[in-house]
VEXTIMAR-973794 format. One line per field, with one value per residue (C-alpha): residue in one letter; residue number from 1; y, z, x. Coordinates in Angstrom, 1 decimal. Layout:
! VEXTIMAR-973794
residuo: (a	...)
num: (NUM	...)
north: (Y	...)
up: (Z	...)
east: (X	...)
END
This chain:
! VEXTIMAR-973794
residuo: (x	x	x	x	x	x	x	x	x	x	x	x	x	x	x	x	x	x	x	x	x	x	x	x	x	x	x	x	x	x	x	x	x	x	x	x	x	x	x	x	x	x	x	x	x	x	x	x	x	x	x	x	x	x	x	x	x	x	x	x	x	x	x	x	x	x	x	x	x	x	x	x	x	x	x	x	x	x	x	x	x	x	x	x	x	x	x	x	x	x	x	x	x	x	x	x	x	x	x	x	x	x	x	x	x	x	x	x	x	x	x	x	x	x	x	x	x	x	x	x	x	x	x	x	x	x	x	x	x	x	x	x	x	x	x	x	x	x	x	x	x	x	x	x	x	x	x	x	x	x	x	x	x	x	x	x	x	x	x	x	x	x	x	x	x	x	x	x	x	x	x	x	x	x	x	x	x	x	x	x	x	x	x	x	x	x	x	x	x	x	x	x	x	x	x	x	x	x	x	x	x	x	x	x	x	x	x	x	x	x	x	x	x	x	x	x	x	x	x	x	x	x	x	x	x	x	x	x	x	x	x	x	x	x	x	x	x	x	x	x	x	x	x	x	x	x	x	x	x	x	x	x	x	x	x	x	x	x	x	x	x	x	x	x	x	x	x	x	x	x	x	x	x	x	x	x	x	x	x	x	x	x	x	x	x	x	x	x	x	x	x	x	x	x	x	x	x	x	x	x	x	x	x	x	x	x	x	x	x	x	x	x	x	x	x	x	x	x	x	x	x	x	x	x	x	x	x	x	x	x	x	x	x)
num: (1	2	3	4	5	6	7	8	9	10	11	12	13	14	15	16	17	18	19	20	21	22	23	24	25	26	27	28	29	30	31	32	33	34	35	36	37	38	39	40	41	42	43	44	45	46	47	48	49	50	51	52	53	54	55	56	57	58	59	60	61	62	63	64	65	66	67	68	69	70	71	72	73	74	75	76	77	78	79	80	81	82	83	84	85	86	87	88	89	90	91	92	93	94	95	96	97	98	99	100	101	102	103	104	105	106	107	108	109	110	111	112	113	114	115	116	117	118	119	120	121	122	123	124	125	126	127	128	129	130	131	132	133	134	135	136	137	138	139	140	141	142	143	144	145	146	147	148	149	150	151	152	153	154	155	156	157	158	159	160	161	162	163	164	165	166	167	168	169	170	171	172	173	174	175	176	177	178	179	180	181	182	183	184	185	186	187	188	189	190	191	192	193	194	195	196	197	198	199	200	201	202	203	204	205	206	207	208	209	210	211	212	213	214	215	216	217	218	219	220	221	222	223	224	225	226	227	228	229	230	231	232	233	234	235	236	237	238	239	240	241	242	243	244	245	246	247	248	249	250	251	252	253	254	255	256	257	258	259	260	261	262	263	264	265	266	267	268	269	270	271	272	273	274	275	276	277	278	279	280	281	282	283	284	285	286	287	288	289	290	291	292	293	294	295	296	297	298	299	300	301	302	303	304	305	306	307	308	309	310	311	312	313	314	315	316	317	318	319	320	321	322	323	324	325	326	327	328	329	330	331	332	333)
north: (-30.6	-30.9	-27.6	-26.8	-23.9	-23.0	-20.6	-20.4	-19.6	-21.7	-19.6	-22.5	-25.2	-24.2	-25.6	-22.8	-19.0	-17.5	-13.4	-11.0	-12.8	-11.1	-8.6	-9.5	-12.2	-14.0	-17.2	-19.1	-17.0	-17.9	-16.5	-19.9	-21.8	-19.6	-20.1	-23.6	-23.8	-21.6	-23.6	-26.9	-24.5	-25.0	-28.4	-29.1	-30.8	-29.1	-29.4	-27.0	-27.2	-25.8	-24.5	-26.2	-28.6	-30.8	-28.7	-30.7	-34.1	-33.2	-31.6	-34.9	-36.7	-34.9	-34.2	-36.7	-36.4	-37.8	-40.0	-36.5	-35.9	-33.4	-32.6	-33.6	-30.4	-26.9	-24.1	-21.9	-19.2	-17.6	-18.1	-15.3	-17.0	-16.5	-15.2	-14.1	-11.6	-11.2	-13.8	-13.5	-15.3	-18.4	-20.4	-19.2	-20.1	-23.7	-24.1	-22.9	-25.2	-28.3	-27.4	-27.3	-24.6	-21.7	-19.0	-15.0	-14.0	-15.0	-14.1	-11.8	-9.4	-10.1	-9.8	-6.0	-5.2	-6.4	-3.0	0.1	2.0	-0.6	-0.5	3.4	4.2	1.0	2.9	6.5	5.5	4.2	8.1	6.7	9.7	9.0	10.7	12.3	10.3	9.7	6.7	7.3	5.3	7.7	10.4	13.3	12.9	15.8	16.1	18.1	19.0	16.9	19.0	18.3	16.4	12.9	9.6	7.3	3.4	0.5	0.0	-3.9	-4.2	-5.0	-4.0	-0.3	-1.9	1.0	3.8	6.7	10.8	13.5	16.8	18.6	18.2	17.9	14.7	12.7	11.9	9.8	8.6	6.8	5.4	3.9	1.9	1.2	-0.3	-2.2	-3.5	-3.4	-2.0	1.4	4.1	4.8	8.6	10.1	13.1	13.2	13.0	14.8	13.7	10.6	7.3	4.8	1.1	-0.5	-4.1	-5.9	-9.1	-11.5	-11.5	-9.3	-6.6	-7.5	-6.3	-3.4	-4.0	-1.1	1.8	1.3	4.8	4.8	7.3	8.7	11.2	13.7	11.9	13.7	11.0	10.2	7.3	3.4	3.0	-1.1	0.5	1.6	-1.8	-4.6	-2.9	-2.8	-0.1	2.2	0.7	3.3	2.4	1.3	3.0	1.3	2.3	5.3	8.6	10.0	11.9	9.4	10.7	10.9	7.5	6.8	7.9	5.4	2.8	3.4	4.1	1.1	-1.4	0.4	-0.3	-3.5	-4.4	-2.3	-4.5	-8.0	-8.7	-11.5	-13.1	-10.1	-7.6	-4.1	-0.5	2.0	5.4	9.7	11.9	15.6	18.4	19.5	16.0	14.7	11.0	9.3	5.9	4.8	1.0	-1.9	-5.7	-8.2	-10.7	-8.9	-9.6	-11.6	-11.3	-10.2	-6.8	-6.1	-3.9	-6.6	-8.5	-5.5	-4.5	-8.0	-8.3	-4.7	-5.9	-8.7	-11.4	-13.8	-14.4	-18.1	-16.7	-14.5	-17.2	-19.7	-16.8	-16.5	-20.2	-20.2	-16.7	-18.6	-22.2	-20.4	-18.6	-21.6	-24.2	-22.0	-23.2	-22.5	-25.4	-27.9	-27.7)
up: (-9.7	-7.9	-7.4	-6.3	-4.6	-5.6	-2.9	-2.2	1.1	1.4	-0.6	0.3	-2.0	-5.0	-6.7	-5.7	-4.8	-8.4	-9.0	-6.8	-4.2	-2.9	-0.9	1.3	3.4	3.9	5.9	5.5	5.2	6.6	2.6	1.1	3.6	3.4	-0.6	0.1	2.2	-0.2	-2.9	-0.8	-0.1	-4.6	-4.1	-5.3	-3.9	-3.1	-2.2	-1.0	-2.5	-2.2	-5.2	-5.4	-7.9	-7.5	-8.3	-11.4	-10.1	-7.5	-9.6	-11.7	-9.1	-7.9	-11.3	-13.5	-17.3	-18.7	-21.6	-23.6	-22.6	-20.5	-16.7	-14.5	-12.7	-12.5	-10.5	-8.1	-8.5	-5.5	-6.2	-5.9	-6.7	-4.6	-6.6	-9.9	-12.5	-13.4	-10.3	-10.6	-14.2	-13.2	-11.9	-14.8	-17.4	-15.7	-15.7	-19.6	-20.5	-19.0	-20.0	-16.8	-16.7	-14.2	-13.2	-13.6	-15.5	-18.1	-17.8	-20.3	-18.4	-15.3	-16.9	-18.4	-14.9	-12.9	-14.7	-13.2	-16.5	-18.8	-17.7	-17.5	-21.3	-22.2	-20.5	-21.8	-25.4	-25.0	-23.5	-19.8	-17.2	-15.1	-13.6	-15.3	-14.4	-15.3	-14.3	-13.0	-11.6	-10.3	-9.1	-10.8	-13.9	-15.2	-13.6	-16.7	-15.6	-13.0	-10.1	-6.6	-4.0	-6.3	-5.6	-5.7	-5.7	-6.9	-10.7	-10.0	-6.7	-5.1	-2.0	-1.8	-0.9	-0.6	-1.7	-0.7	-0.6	-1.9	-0.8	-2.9	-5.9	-2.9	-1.3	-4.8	-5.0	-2.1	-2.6	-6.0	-4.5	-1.7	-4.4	-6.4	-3.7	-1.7	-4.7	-7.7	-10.0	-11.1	-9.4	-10.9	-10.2	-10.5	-9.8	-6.4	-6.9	-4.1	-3.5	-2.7	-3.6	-5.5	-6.3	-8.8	-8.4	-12.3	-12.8	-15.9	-19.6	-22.8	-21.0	-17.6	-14.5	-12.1	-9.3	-6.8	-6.4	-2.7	-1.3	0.7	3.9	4.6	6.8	8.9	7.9	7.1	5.1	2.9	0.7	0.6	2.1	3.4	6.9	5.8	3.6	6.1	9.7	11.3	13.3	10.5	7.6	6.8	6.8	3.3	1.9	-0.4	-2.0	-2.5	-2.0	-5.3	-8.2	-11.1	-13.8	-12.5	-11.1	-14.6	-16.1	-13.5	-14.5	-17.9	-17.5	-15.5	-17.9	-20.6	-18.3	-17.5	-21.5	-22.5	-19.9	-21.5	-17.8	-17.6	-14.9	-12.0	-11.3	-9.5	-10.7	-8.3	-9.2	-7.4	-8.1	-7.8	-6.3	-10.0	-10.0	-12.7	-12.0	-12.6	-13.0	-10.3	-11.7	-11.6	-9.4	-11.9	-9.0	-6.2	-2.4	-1.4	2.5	3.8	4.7	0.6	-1.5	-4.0	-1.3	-0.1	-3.2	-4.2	-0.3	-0.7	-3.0	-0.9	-1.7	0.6	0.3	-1.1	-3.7	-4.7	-5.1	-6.7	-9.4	-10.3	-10.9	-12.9	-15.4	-15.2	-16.6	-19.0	-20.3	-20.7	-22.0	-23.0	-20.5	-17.2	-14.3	-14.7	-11.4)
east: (-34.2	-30.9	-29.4	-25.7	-24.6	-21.1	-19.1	-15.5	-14.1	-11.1	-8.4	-5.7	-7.6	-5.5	-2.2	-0.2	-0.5	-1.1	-1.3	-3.1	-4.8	-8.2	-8.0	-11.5	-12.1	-14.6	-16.2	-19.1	-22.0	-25.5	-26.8	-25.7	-28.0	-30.7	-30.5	-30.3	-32.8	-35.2	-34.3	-35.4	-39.1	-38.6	-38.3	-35.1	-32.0	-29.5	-25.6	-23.4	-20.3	-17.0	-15.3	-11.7	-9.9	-12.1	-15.5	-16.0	-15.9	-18.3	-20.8	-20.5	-21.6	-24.5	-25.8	-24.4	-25.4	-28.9	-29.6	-29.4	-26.0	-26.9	-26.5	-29.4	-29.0	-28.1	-25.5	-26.5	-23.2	-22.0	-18.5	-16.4	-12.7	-9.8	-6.7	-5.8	-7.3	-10.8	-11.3	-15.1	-15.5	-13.5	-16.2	-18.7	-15.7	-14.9	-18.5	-19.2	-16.4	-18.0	-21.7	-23.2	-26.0	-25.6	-27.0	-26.1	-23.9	-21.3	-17.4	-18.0	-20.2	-18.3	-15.2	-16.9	-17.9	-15.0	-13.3	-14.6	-12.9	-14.5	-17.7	-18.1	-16.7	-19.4	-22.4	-21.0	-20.9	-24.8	-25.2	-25.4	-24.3	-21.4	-18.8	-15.7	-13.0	-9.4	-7.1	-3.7	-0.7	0.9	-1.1	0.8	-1.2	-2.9	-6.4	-7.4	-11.6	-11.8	-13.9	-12.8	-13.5	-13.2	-13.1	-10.3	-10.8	-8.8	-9.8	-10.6	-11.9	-15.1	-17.2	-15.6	-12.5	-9.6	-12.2	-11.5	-12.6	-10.1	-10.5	-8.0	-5.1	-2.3	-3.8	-4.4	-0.8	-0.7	-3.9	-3.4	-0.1	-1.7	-4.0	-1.4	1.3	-1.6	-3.7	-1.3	-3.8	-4.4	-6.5	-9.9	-10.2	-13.9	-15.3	-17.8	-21.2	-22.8	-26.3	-29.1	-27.6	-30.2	-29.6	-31.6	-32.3	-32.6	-34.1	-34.1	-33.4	-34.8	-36.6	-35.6	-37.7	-37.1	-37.5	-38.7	-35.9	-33.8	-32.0	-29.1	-30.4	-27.2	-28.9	-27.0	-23.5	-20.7	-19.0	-21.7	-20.2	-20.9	-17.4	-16.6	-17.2	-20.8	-21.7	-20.4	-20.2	-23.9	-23.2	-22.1	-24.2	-26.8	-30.8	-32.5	-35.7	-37.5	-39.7	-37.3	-39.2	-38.7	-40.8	-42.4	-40.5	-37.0	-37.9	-38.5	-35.3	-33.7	-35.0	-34.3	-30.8	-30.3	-32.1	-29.2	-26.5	-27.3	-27.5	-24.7	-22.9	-24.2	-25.7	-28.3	-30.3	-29.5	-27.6	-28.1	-27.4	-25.5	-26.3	-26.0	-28.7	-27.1	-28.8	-30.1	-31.6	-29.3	-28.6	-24.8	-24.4	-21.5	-21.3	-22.8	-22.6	-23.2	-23.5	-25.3	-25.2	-28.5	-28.3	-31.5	-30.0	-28.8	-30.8	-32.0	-33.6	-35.4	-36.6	-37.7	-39.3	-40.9	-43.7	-44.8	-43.3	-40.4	-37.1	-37.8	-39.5	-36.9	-34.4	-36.4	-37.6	-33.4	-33.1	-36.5	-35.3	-32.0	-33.5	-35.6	-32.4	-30.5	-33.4	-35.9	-38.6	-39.3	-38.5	-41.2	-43.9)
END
């Protein structure tokens, strides 16, 4: 099957400069060609393809439509958009309106998990834990129950961009402002959850897979948060346990409370659960990345990895739940 994998890292291929730009940047990663190249282990072609104005016309090309009218081919979505709201669904929307098959998730469950505040009244109305929290523009607004230290992040953002750890009611001020000047979004505001940090890696559709549960070692640390420093510098990024040393049944009500976020959230395909477990072990549901990292170093890959099985396998298992999903069959051998 031919097989393209979408990514964006050229934010000037656009009309013109349109609302918030992202804040990260990125290059070409090495991931995309170690997808490709896993997807090419499948035995599918493969193109890696840039997503600009022209996206459509390109994926015309490579896949052009069959006698049933439909494309001989199918996504591969690593897109992550370059400006704008909600930037993460407008590859799955462009792709939804010209009925080429993809996989992960929809803009609706992106769109759900793209808002911190969105996602954690979702999950709390199912009776998912997660932190108290409050949103603020200005910082002066009543913290009501709110138990210090808390964490304040930028409602919209990804990859703990502009997190930061608030000691006490005189700092929050400043905080929320920073957020709000460099972002222009409000200040999700959440109470500190001071314990192990688990990730739960989900895979497929109606009762999706767990895979096995990855800690966080923070170790000795002081700071002991996923901050951008910790995810993306190697020097700082802490060590991954998996299997996660903990008790069967609180390793249990992990997995249950992910596989309710992750439906409560309309996920499909994959996605990964961030969750605290306090000292009382009572676990909170941080959020959840309804299109996870799949370097070799993430936690999905080394949960996939930590039953045996490669990294080719792994990626050709997403496109397979993600065919079945779409045509209700697997990809023929």
């Amino acid at each position: 099957m031919r097989v393209a994998i979408v990514w964006n890292y050229k934010p000037t291929e656009v009309t013109n400069q349109f609302g918030q730009a992202r804040p990260e940047e990125y290059g070409p990663s090495p991931t995309d060609e170690r997808v490709a190249a896993a997807l090419q282990e499948g035995g599918h072609e493969t193109l890696l393809c840039e997503c600009d104005l022209g996206l459509l016309t390109k994926l015309e090309r490579f896949m052009p439509v069959d006698s049933r009218g439909r494309p001989s081919g199918f996504v591969f979505n690593r897109a992550e958009e370059i400006q704008g709201e909600f930037r993460y669904t407008h590859v799955p929307a462009m792709l939804e309106m010209a009925s080429i098959p993809y996989t992960g998730c929809g803009p609706l469950a992106i769109g759900l998990t793209h808002d911190k505040v969105i996602t954690k009244r979702l999950i709390r109305d199912c009776g998912v834990p997660t932190p108290n929290f409050r949103v603020m523009r200005r910082g002066t607004e009543g913290t009501c129950d709110l138990r210090f230290p808390v964490v304040v992040k930028p409602r919209h953002a990804e990859c703990s961009i502009g997190l930061q750890l608030v000691h006490e009611p005189a700092q929050l001020r400043h905080a929320v402002e920073v957020i709000v000047a460099r972002y222009a979004q409000d200040a999700l505001v959440e109470e500190y959850i001071d314990g192990r940090e688990i990730h739960v890696a989900l895979l497929g559709n109606g009762e999706p897979e767990v895979l096995p549960l990855v800690e966080q070692d923070f170790g000795d640390r002081e700071m002991r948060l996923m901050t951008w420093d910790a995810k993306y510098t190697a020097i700082a990024a802490p060590p991954k346990i998996c299997p996660a040393q903990i008790g069967s049944s609180l390793a249990a009500m992990l997995r249950e409370i992910s596989v309710a976020t992750y439906r409560a959230c309309q996920c499909r395909d994959y996605a990964r659960v961030d969750l605290r477990v306090d000292h009382c072990g009572q676990p909170f549901v941080l959020e959840i990345n309804s299109m996870p990292g799949l370097s070799m170093s993430s936690g999905f890959v080394i949960a996939w990895m930590a039953r045996g099985h490669s990294y080719s396998s792994l990626v050709n298992r997403i496109l397979d739940v993600a065919h079945t999903r779409h045509f209700g069959i697997g990809i023929p051998s």
